[in-house]
Residue frames relative to the residue before (quaternion, step in Angstrom):
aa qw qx qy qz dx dy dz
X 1.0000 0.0000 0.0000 0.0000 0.00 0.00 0.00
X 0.3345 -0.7872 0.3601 0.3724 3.58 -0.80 0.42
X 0.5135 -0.5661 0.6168 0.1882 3.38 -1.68 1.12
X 0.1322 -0.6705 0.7260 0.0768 2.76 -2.09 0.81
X 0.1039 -0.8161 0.5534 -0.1301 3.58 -0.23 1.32
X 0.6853 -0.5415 0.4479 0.1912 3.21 -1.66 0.71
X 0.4000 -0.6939 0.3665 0.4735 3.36 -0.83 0.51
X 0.5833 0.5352 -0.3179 0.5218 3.61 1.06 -0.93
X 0.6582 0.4968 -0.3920 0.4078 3.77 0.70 0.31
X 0.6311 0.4745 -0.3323 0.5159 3.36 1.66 -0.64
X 0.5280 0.6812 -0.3240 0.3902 3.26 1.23 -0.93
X 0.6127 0.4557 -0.1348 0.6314 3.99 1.04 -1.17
X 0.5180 0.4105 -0.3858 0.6437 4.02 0.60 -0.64
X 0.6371 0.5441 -0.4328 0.3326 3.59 -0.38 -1.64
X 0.7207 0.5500 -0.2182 0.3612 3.69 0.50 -1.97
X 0.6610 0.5615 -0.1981 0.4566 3.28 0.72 -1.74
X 0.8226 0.3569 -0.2037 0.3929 3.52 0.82 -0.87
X 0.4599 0.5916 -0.4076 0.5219 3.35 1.75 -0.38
X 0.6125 0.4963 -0.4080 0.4605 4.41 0.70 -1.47
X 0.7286 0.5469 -0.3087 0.2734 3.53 0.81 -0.81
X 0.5186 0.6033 -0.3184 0.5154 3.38 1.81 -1.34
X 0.4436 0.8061 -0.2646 0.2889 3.80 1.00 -1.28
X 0.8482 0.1257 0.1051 0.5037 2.89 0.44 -2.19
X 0.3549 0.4089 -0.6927 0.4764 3.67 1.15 0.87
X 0.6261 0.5670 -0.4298 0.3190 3.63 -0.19 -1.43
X 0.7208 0.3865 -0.3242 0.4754 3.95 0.02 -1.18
X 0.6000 0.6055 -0.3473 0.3910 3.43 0.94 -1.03
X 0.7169 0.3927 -0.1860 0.5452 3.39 0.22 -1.23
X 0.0804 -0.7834 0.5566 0.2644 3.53 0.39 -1.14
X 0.5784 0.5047 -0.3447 0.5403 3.22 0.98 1.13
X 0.6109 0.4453 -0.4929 0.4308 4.47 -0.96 0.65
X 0.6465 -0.5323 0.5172 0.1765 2.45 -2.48 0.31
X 0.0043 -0.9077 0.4153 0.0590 3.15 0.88 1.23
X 0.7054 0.5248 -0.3358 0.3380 3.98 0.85 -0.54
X 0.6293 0.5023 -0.3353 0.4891 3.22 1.83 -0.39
X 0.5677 0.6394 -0.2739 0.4404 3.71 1.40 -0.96
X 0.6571 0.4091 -0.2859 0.5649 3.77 1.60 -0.77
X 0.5005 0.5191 -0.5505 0.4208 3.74 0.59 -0.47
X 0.8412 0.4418 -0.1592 0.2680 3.36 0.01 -1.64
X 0.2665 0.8232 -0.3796 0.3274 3.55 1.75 -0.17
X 0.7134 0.4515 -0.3139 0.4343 3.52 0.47 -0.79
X 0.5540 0.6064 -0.2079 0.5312 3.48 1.07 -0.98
X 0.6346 0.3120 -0.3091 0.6359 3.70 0.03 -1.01
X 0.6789 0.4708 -0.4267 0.3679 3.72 -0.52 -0.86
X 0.7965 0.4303 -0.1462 0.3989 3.45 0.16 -1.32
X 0.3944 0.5868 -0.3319 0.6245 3.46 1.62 -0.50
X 0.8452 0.3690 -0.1459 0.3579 3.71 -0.59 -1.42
X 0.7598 0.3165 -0.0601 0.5648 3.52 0.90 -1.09
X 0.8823 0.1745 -0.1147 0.4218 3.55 1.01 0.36
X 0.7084 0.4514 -0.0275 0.5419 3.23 1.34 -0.51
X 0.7700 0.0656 -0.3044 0.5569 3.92 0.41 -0.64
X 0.6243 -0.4288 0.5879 0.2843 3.16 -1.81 -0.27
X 0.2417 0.7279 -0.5559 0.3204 4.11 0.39 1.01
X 0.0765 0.7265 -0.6720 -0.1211 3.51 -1.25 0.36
X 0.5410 -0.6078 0.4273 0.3942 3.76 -0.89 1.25
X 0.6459 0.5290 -0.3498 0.4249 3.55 0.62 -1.16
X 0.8269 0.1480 -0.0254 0.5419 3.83 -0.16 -0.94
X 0.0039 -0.8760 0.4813 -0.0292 3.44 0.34 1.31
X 0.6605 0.4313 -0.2910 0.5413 3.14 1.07 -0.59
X 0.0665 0.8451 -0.4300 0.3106 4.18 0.74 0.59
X 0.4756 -0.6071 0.5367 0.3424 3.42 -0.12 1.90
X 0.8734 0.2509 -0.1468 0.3909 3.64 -1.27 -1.52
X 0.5100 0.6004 -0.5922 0.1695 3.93 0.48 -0.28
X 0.4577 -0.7210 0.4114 0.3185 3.65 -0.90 0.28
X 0.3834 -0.7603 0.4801 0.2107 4.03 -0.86 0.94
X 0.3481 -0.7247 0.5914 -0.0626 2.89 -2.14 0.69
X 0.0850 0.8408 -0.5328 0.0434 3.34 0.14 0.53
X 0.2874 -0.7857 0.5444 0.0618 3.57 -0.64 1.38
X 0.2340 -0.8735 0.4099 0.1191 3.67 0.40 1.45
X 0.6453 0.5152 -0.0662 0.5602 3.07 1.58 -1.25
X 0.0178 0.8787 -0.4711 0.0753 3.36 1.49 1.13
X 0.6502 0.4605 -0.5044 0.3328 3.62 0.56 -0.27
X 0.7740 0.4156 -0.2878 0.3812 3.67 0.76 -0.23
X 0.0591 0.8619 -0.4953 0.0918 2.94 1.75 1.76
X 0.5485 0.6352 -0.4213 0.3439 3.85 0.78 -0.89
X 0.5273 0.3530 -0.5260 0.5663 4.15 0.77 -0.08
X 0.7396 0.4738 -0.4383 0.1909 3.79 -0.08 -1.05
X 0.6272 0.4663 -0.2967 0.5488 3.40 1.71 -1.16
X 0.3758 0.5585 -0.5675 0.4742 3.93 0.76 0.48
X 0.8289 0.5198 -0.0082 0.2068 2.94 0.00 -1.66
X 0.4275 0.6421 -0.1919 0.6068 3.22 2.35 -1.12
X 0.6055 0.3352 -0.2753 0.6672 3.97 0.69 -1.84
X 0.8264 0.2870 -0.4471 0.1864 3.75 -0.93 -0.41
X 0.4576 0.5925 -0.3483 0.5641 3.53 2.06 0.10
X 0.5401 -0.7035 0.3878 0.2511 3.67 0.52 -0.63
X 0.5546 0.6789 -0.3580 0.3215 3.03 1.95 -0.13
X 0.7363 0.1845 -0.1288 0.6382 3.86 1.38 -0.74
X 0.5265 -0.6421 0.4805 0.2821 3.60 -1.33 1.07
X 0.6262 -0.4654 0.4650 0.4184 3.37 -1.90 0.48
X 0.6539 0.4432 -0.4232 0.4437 3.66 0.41 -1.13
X 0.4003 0.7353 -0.3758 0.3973 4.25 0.91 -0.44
X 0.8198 0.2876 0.0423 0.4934 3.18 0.44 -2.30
X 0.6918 0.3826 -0.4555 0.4094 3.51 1.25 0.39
X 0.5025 0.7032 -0.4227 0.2726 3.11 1.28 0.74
X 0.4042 0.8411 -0.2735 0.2330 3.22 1.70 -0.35
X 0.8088 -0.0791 -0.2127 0.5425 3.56 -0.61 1.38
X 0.1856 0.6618 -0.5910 0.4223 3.25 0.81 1.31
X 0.5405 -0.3470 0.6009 0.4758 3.98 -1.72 -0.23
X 0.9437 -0.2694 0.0681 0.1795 2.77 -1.55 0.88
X 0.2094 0.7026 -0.6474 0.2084 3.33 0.79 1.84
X 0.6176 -0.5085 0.4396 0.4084 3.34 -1.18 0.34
X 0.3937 0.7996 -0.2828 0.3544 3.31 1.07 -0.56
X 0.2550 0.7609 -0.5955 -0.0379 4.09 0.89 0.20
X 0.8587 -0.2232 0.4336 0.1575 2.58 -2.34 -0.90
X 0.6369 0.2381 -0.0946 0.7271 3.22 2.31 -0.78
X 0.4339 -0.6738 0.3823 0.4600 2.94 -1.22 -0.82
X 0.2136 -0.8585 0.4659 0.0151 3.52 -0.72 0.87
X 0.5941 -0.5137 0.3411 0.5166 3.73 -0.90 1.22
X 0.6556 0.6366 -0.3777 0.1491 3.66 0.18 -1.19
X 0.6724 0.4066 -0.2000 0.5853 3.28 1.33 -0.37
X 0.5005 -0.6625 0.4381 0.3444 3.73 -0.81 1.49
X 0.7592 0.1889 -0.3844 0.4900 3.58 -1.93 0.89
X 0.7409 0.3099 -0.4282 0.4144 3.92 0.03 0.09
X 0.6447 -0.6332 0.4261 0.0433 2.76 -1.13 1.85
X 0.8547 0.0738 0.2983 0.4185 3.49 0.24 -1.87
X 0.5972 -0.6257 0.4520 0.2180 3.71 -0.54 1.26
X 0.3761 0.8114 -0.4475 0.0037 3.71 0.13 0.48
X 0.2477 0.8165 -0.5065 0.1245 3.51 -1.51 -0.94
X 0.6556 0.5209 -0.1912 0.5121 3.34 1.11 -1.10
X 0.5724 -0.7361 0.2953 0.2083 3.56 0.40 1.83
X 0.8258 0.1150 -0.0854 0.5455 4.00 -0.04 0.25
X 0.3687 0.5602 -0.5473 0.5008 3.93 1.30 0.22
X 0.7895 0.4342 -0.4239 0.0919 3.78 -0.63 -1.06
X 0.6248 0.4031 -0.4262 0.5153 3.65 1.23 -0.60
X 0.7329 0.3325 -0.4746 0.3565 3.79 -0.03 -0.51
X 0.5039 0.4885 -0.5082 0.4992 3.66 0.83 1.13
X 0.7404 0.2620 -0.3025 0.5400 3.34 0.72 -0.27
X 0.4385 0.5264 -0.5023 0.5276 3.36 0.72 1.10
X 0.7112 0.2953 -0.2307 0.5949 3.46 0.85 -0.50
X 0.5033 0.5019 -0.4895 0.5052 3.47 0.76 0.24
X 0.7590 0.3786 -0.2807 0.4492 3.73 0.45 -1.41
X 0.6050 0.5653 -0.3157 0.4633 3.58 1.02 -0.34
X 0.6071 0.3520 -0.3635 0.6127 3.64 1.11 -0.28
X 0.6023 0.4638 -0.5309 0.3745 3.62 0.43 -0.44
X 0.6345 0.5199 -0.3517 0.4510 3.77 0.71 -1.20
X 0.6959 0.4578 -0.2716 0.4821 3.80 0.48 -0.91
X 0.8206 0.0613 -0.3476 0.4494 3.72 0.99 -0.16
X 0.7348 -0.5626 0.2783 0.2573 3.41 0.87 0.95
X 0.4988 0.6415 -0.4027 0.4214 3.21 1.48 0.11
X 0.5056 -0.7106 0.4352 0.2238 3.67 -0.86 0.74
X 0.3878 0.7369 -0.4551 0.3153 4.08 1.75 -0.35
X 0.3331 -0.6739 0.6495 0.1143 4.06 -0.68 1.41
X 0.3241 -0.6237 0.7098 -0.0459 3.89 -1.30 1.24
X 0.0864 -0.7009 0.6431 -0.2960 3.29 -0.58 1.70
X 0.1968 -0.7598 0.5973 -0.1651 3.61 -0.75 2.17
X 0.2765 0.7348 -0.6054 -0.1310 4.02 -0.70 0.19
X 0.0539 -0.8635 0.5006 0.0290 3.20 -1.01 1.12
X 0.4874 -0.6678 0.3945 0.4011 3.44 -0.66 0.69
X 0.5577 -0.5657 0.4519 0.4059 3.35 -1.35 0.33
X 0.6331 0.5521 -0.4598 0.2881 3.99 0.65 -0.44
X 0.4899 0.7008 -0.2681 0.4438 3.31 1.96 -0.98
X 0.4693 0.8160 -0.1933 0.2765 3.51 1.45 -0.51
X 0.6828 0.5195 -0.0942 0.5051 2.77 2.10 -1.03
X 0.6305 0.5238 -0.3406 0.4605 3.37 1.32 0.29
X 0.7483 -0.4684 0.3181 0.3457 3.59 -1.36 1.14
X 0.7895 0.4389 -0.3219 0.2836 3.10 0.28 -1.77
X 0.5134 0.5900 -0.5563 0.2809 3.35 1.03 -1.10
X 0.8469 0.3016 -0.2457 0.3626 4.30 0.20 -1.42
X 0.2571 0.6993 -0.5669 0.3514 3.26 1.28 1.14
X 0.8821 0.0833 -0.0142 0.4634 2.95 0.75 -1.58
X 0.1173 0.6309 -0.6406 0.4217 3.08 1.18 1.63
X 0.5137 0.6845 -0.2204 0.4680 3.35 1.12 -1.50
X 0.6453 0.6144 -0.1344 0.4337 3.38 0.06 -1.68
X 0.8142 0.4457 -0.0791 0.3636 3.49 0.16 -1.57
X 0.7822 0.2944 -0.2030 0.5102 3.13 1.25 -0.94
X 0.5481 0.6553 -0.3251 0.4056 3.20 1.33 0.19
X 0.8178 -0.1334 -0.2473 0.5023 3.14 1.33 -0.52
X 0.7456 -0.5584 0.2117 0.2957 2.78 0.13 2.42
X 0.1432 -0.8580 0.4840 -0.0951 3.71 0.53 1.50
X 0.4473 0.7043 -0.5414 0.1037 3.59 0.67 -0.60
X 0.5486 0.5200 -0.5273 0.3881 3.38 0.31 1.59
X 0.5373 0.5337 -0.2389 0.6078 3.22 2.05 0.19
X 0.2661 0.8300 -0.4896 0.0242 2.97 -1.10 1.07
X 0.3622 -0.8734 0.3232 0.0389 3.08 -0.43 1.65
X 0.0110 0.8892 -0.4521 -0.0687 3.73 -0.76 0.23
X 0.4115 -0.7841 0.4544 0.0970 3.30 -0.49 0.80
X 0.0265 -0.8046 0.5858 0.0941 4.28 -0.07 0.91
X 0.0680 -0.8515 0.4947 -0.1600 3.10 0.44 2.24
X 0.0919 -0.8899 0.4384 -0.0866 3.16 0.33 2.10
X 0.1783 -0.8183 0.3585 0.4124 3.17 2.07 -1.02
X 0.6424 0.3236 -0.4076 0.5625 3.72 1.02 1.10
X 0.3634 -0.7367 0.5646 -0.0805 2.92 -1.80 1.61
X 0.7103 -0.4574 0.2126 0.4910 3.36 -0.63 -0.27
X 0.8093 0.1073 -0.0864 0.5710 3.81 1.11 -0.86
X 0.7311 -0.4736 -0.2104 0.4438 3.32 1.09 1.29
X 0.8720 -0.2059 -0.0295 0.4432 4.02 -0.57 -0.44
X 0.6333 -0.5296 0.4120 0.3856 3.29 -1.02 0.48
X 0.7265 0.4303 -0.3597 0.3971 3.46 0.67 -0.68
X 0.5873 0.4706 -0.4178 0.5089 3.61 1.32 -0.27
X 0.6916 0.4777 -0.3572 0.4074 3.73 0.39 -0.60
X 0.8487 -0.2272 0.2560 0.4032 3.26 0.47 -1.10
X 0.3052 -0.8573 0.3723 0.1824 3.32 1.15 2.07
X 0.2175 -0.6955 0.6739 0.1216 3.47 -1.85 0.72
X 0.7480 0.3719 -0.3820 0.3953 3.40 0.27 -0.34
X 0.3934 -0.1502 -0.9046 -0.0668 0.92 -2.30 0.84
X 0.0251 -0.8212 0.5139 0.2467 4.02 -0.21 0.32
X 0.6184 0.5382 -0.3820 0.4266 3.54 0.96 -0.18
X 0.8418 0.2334 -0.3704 0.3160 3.50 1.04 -0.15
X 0.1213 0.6221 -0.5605 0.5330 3.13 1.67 1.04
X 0.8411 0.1512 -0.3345 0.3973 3.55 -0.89 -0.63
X 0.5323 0.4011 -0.5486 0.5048 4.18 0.77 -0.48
X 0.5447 0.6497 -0.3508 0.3977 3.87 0.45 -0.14
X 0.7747 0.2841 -0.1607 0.5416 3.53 1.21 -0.97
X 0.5020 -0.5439 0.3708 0.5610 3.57 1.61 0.31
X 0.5862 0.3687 -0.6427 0.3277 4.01 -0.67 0.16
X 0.5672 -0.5052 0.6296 0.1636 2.98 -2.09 0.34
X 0.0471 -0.8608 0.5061 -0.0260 3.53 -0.14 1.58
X 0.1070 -0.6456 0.7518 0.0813 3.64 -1.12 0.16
X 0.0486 0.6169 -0.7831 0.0623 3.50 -1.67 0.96
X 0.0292 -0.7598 0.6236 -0.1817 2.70 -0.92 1.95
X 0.4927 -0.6005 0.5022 0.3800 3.81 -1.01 0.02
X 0.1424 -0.8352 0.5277 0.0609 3.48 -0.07 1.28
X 0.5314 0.6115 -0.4791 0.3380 3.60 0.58 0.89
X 0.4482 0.5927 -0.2158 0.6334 3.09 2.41 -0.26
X 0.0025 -0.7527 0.6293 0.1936 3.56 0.23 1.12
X 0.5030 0.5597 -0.5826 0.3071 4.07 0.52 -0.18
X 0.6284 0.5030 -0.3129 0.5042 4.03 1.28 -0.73
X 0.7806 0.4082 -0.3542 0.3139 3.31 0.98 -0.44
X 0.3014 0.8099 -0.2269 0.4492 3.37 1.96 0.15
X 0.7211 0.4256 0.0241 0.5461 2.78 0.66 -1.92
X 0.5977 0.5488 -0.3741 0.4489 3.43 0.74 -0.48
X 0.8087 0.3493 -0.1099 0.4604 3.44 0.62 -1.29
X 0.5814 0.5857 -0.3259 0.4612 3.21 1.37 0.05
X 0.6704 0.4176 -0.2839 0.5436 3.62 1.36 -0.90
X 0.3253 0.6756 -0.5600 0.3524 3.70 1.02 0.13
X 0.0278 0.6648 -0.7459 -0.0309 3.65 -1.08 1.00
X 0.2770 -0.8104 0.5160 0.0141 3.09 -1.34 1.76
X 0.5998 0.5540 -0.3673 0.4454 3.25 1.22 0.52
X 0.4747 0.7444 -0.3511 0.3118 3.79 1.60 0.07
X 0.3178 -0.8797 0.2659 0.2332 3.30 1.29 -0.03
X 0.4242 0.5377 -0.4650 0.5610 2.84 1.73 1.59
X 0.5927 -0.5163 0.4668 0.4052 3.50 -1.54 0.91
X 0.2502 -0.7605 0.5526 0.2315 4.06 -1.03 -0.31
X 0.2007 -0.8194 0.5368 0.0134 3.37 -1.05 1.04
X 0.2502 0.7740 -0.5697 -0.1167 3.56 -0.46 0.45
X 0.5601 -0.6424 0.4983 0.1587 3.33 -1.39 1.36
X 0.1560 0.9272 -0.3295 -0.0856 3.88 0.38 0.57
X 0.3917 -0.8548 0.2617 0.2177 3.15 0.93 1.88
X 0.2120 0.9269 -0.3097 -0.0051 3.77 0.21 0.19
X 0.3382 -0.7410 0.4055 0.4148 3.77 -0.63 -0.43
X 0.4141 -0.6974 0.4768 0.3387 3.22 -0.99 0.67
X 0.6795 0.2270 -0.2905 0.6343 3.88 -1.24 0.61
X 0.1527 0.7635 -0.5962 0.1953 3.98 0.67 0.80
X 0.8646 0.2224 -0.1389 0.4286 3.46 -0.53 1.76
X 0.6966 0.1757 -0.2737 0.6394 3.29 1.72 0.04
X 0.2954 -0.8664 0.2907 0.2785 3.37 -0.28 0.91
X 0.3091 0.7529 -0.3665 0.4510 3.14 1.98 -0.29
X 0.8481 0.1448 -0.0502 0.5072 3.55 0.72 -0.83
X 0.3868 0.7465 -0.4860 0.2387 3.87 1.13 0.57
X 0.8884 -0.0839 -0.0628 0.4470 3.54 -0.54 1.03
X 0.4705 0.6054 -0.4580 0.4498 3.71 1.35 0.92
X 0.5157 -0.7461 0.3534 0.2291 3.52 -0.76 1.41
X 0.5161 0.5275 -0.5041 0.4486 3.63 1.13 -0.84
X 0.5320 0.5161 -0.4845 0.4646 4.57 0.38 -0.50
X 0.4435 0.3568 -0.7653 0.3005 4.23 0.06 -0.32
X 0.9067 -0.0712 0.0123 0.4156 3.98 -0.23 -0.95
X 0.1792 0.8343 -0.4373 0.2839 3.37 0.47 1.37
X 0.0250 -0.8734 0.4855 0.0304 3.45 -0.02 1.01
X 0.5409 -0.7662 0.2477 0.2430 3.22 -0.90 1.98
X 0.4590 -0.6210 0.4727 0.4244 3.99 -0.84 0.08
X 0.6462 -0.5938 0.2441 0.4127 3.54 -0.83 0.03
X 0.4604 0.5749 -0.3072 0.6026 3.61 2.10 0.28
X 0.6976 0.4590 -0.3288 0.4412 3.49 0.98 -0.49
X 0.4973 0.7139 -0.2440 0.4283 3.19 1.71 -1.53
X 0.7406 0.4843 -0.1857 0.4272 3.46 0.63 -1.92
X 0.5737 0.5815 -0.2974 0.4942 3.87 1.32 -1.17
X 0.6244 0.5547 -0.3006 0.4605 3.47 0.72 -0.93
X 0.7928 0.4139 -0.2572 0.3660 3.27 0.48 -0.99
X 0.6696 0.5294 -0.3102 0.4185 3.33 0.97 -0.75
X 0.7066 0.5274 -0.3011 0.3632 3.31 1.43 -0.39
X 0.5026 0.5645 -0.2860 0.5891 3.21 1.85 -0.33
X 0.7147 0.3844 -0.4214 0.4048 3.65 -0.03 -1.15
X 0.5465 0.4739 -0.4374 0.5342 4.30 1.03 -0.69
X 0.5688 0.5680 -0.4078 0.4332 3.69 0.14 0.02
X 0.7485 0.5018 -0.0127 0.4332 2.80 0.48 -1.62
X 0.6746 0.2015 -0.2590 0.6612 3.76 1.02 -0.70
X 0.5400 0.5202 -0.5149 0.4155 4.06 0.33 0.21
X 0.5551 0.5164 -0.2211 0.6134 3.74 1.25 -1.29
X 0.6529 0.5099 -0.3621 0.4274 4.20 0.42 -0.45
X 0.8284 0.4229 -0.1302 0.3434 3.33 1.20 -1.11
């Protein structure tokens, strides 16, 4: 069911779930661990404040959907799944083990995930056809998209930019974890976005660009969202990659960089002081 929480509670969730994202990555020694920490605030504030999900009855006619476009930086969502209640620690310490269900993306097989993804520019024109079945069966459940900003560079995404504002989605909402680093180096060198907010006010959605390292902005963001305007919704969530370890704040080798056991140990110490400052 959905929760309404404090901001200084997500903020202390956020932490808890970031030490956790940490120690799958080192564990496994494998993910996309600088893109999976940018977006941390988002997922958190989503799950623990924002949709309509219950761990227990995941699969719930009216619950509202998610679709993790940015599927390689599935290790924040399975954080984020265990700190929701939908998948068990012993679950999330299977990860890059033999044959845990646990992949590399996310995949239906594992409770709360909606939709096979990963493949770069697939995840909003699913949630277009999600919000579009919701409108066609009347049902009132809100469709929720995060995509990375490198993913930016594919067609389909301004199909169903297209798509959305055409048939006036405002049960879709999309977001963008506009760190400005890709896999082999910035978005603006590979393939410029900006102006990106007035590209999409351009395709008709209703956009906010906020500093998504401010989870009190990302709150607010999703809170001022009016779902009855009969525009699709975009928020632009300006952010840093490796958000929270500083060993790994805005440095490209982190899209999938997996920490040494000095980096591992640095991480932690910087999270768990968070975490007991946020306790008190």
């Amino acid at each position: 069911m959905k929760e309404t929480v404090s901001a200084d509670a997500l903020r202390l969730q956020t932490e808890i779930v970031r030490k956790r994202l940490v120690e799958v990555v080192y564990k496994a020694k494998a993910g996309h661990i600088g893109g999976g920490l940018s977006s941390l605030n988002v997922l958190t504030t989503l799950y623990f404040h924002v949709m309509n999900v219950d761990p227990a009855h995941p699969k719930m006619e009216d619950r509202d959907r998610f679709v993790m476009s940015k599927g390689h930086c599935v290790e924040a969502l399975y954080s984020v799944l265990e700190a929701r209640g939908f998948i068990t620690p012993e679950l999330l310490d299977t990860y890059g083990d033999f044959a845990s269900v646990l992949a590399g993306h996310p995949t239906v097989e594992v409770p709360g995930i909606e939709v096979n993804s990963g493949a770069l520019g697939h995840g909003l024109p699913i949630g277009v056809g999600m919000a579009i079945a919701a409108k066609m069966d009347k049902k009132d459940y809100k469709t929720y998209v995060l995509m990375g900003d490198g993913e930016q560079g594919e067609g389909s995404i301004y199909e169903a930019a297209m798509a959305g504002n055409q048939y006036k989605l405002d049960n879709l909402v999309a977001i963008i974890d506009r760190n400005g680093l890709q896999i082999s180096d910035t978005t603006e060198h590979v393939m410029a976005l900006e102006p990106i907010a007035g590209r999409w006010t351009a395709f008709g959605w209703d956009v906010q660009d906020i500093d998504g390292d401010d989870i009190r902005e990302v709150i607010d963001a999703f809170d001022r969202i009016d779902y009855h305007n009969h525009k699709p919704h975009l928020i632009i969530s300006r952010t840093t990659k490796g958000k929270g370890v500083s060993l790994m704040e805005n440095i490209l080798k982190w899209h999938h960089g997996v920490p040494t056991q000095a980096e591992y140990e640095q991480a932690i110490r910087e999270i768990e002081q968070r975490i007991e400052s946020l306790k008190k």
